[in-house]
C-alpha positions in Angstrom: -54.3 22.2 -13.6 -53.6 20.4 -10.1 -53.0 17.3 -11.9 -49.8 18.6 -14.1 -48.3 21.1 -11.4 -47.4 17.9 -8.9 -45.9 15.9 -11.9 -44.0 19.1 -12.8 -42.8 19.8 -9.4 -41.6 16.1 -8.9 -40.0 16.0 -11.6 -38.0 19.5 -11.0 -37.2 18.0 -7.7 -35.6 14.4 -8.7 -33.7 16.5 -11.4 -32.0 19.1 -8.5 -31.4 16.0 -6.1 -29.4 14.2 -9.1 -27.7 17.7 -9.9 -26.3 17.5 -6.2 -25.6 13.7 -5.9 -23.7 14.0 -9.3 -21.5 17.5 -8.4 -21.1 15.5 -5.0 -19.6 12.7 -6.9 -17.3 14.6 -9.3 -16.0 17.0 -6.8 -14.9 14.2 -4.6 -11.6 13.2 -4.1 -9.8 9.8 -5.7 -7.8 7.9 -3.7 -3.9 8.1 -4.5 -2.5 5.0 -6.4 0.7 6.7 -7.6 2.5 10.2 -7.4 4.4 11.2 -10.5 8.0 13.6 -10.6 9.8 12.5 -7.4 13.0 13.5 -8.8 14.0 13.5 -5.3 13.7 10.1 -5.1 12.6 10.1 -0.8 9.8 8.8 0.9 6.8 10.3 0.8 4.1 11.2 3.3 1.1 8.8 2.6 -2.3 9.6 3.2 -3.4 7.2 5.4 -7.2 5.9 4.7 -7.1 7.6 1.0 -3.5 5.7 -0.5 -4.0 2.3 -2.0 -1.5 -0.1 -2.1 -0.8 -0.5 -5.7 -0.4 -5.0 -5.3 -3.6 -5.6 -3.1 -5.7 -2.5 -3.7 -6.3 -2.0 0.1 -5.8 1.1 1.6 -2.7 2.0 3.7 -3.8 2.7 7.9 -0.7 2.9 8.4 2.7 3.7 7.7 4.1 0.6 10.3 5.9 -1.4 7.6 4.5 0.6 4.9 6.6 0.9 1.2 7.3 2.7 -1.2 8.8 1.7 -4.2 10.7 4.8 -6.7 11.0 4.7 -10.2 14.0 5.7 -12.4 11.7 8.5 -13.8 10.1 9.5 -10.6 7.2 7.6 -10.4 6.2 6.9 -7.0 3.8 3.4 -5.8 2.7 3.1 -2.4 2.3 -0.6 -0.2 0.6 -1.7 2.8 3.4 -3.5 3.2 6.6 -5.1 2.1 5.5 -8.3 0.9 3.3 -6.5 -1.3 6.1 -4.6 -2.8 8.1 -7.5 -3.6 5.2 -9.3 -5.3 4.5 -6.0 -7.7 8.0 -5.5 -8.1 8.7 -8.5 -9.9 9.0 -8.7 -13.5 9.6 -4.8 -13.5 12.3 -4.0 -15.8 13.5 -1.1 -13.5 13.5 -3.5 -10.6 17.1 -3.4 -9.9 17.5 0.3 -10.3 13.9 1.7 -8.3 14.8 3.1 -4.9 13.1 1.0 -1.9 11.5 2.4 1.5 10.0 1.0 4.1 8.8 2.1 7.3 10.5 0.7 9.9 8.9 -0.8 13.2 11.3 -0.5 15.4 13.0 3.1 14.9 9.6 4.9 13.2 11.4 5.9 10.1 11.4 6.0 6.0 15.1 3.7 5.3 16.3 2.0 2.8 14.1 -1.4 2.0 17.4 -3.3 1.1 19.2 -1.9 4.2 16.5 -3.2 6.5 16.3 -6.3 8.2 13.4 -8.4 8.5 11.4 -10.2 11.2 9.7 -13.4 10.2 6.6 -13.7 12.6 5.5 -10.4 12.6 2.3 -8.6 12.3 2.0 -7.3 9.3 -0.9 -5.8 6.7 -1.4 -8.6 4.8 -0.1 -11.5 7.3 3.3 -11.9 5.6 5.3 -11.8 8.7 8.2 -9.8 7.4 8.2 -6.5 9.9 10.9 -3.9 8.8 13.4 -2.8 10.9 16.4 -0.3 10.8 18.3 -2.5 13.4 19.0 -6.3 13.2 17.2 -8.6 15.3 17.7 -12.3 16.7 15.1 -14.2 13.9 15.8 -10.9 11.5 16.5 -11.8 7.5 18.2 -9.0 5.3 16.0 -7.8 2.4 17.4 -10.2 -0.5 16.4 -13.1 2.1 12.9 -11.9 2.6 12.4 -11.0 -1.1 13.2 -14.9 -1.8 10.4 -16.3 0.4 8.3 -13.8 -0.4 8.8 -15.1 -4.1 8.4 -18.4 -2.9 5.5 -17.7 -0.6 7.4 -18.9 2.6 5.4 -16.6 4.8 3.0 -16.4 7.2 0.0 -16.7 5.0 1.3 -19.9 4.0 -0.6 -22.3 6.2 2.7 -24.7 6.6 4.9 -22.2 7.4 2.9 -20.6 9.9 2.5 -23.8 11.5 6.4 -24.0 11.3 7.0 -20.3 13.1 3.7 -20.1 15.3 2.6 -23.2 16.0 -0.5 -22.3 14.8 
């Protein structure tokens, strides 16, 4: 009788443990990728440490140069930074008619991506170099500028450019 009563009760046990491990697992939260029906068309609040940047797949720590690009119909895509909306954006058919933010660095605020002016050597998520700001700077690029060398990968993580602005 001993024999089949410990089999029994480890079995019941496992089967509770992987009750709780799967309910744990289902009930948790996804990270956000994209938020639909901003018919406002404004920035939104990102969760920092649970929004993924929709071209690299890292999560946003921070709203310092963070985007956000805006669909025609609402949809709304987060970024880590604006190099990384650049990249996704192109080939989009509503390119040209999505609404652009970016956090600026200087002034601590959601503006206009094509309104902003860009550094070239700055810190940034993913090394690109181009840090937003809502007022123009000595080295500072408008947005049409950095989306070109972003698009032909004249930035910092370009080993010959950042030899060119650094020195490094």
């Amino acid at each position: 009788m001993k024999k089949r009563v410990v089999p029994f009760i480890t079995t019941v046990l496992f089967l509770a443990v992987l009750v709780i491990v799967l309910t744990s697992l289902v009930q948790k939260e996804q990270p956000v990728t994209i938020v639909k029906n901003n018919s406002a068309f404004k920035a939104l609040p990102i969760k920092l440490g649970f929004t993924n940047d929709t071209q690299c797949k890292m999560l946003i720590h921070t709203e310092r140069n963070a985007a956000e690009v805006v669909a025609p119909d609402g949809r709304t895509w987060f970024f880590d930074d604006p190099g990384c909306m650049v990249l996704w954006l192109k080939g989009k058919d509503f390119a040209d008619r999505a609404v652009l933010w970016v956090h600026t660095i200087d002034t601590k605020r959601w503006i206009d991506a094509k309104k902003a002016w860009y550094g070239v050597r700055d810190s940034t998520a993913m090394h690109y170099g181009f840090g937003a700001r809502e007022h123009r700077c000595g080295e500072c690029i408008d947005f049409e500028e950095m989306r070109l060398r972003m698009l032909r990968g004249e930035n910092l993580s370009n080993p010959k450019i950042r030899k060119k602005l650094l020195g490094v």
